[in-house]
C-alpha positions in Angstrom: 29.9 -33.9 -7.1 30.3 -31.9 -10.3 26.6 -31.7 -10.8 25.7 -31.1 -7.4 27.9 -28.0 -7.9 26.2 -27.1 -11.1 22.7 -26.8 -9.4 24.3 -24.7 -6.5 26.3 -22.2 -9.1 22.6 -22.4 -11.2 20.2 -21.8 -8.1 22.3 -18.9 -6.8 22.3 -17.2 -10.5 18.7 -17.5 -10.7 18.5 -16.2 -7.0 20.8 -13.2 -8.1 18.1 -12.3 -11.0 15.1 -12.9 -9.0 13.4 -9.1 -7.9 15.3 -7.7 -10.8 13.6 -5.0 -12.5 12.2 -5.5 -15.7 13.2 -3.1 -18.2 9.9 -1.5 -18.9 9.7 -0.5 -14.9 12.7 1.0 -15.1 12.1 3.0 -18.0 8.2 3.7 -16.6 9.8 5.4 -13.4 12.8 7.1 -15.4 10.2 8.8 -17.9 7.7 9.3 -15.9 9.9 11.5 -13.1 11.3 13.7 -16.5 7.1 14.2 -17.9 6.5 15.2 -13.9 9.3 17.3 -13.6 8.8 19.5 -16.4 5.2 20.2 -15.7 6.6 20.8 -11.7 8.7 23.5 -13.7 6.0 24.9 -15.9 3.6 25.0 -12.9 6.5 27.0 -11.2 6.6 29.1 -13.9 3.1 29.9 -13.5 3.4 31.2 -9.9 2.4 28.0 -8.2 6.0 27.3 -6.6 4.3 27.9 -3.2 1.4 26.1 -2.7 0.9 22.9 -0.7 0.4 20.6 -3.6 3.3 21.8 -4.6 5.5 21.3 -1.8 3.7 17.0 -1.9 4.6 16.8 -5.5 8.4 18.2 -4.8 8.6 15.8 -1.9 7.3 12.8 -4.3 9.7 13.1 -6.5 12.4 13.1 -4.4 11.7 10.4 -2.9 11.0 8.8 -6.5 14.3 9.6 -7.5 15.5 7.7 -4.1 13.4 4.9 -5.5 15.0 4.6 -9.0 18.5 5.0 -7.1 17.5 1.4 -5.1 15.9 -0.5 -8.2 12.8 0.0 -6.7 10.9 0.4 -9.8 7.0 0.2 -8.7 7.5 2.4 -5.5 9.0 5.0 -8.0 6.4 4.8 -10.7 3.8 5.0 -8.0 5.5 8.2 -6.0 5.6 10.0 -10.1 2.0 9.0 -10.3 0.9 10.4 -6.9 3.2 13.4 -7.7 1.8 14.0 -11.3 -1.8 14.1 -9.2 -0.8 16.7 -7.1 1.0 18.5 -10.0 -2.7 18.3 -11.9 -4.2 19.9 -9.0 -1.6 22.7 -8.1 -3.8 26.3 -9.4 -7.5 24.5 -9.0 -7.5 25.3 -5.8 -8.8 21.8 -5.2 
């Protein structure tokens, strides 16, 4: 009876971990979200607050932020890359 507890309290704590992030996601989305914002605030500085890239790369983030806030690592890192995209484009006029 002991053991079959055992495997139950084992099972459930390796259920618990499964999905966790590993710490390199979490750091991936945490610095990649500080790199995007800053050029977000450089290209605002430039006079590109109002353009429609912009406005994607604003709405990105946000929702990468949302993402960190919910451990979900790889939908973050992939919102900051798609953000840092439009960021690159944002006074091409591309």
């Amino acid at each position: 009876m002991k053991s079959i507890f055992t495997v139950v309290l084992l099972s459930g704590l390796l259920l618990g971990c499964a999905g966790k992030p590993v710490g390199g996601d979490a750091r991936l989305c945490s610095d990649g979200l500080e790199i995007a914002e800053r050029e977000l605030s450089d290209a605002q500085a430039r006079g590109f607050g109002e353009t429609v890239d912009y406005t994607r790369a604003v709405s990105l983030l946000g929702a990468a932020k949302i993402q960190r806030e919910f451990g979900k690592y790889p939908n973050c890192i992939d919102k900051v890359e798609r953000a840092r995209h439009y960021i690159g484009q944002i006074g091409r006029g591309e």
